[in-house]
C-alpha positions in Angstrom: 7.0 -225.1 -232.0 7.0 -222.3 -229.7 8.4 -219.0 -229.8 11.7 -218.5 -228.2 11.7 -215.9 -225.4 12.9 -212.8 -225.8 15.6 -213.1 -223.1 17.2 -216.5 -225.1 16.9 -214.4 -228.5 18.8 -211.6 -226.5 21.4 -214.0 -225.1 22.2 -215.3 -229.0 22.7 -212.1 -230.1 25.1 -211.1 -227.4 27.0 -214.3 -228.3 27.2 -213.4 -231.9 28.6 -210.1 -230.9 31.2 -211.1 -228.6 32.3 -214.4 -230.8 32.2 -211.9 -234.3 33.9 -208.9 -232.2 30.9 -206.5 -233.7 29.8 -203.2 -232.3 26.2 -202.1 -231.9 26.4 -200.2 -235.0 27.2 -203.4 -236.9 25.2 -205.6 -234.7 21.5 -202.9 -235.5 23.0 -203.2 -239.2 22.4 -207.2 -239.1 19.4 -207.1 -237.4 18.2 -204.3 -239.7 19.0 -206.9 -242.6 17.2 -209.8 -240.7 20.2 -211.6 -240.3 20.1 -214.5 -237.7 22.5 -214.1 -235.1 23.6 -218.3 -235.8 24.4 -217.6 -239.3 26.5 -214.8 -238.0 28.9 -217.1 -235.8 28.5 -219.7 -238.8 30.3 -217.4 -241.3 33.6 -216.3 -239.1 36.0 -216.9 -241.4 38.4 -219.9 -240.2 42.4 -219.5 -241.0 42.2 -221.8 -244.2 39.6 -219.5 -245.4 41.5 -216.4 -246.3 39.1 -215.3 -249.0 36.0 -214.7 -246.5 36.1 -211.2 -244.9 35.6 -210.6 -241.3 31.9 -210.7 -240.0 31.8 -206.7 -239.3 32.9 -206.5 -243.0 30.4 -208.7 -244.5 27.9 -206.9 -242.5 28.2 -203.3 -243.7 29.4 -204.4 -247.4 25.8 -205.7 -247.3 24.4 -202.8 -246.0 25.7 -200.4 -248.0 24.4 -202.4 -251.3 21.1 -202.4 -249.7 21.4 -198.7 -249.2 22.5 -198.0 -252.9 19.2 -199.4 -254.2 17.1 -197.7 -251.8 18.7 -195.1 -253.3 19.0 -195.3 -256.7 15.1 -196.5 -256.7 15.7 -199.9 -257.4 13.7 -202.5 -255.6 15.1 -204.6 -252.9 15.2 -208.4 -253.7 11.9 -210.1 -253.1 11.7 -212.5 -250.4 11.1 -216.4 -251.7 7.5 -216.1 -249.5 6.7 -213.0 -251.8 4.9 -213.9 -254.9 6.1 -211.3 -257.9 2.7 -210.1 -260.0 3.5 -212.5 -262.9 1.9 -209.3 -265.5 4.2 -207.2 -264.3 7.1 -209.4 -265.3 5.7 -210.2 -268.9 2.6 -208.2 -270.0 2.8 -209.0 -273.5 4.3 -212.6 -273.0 2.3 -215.9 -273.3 2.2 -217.5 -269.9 2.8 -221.1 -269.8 2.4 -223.5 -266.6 0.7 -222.0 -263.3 2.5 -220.5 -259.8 6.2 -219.6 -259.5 8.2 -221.8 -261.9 5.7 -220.3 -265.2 7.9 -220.3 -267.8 7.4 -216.8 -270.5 7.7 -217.6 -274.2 6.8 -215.0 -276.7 3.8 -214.7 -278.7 4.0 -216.4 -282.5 5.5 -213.6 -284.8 2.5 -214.9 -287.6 -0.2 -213.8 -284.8 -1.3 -217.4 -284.9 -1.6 -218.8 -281.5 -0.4 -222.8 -281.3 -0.5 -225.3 -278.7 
């Protein structure tokens, strides 16, 4: 499938800010996040849903979490394409199974090694 063009990608964007009533501070803040302007417009909240903030609201609230780890030296989240180094995670741990669903199980206590 091709691309989209630039101008169609522009004209979704400028239909998620006028339908989610954001600014272009809010809107760089999305796009910053990699936020899809169609998941915008599918997250306004409707009347029965009283419990979902306003778009703009959403918006920074995520932001400014993303902001406090970049601060406090914490890593952001791993994408689900990103592969974590598996010895990193468990360097003394037994690995069992290959790729991303390895399970981790400690090493026997007794030093013997079972399988």
């Amino acid at each position: 499938m091709a691309k989209k063009s630039k101008a169609k990608r522009e004209a979704l964007w400028i239909k998620a800010k006028r339908k989610c009533r954001l600014n272009v501070e809010t809107l760089r803040m999305a796009k910053e996040l990699g936020l899809n302007p169609r998941n915008l417009i599918k997250n306004i909240p409707n009347s029965a849903e009283s419990w979902k903030a306003p778009v703009h609201v959403w918006i920074r609230e995520m932001y400014e979490r993303r902001i406090a780890r970049r601060r406090e030296g914490k890593p952001v989240q791993q994408r689900a394409d990103d592969t974590p180094d598996l010895d990193a995670l468990a360097p003394d741990a037994a690995l069992i199974g290959v790729g991303r669903n390895a399970k981790v199980s400690e090493p026997p206590v007794g030093g013997e090694i079972s399988f």
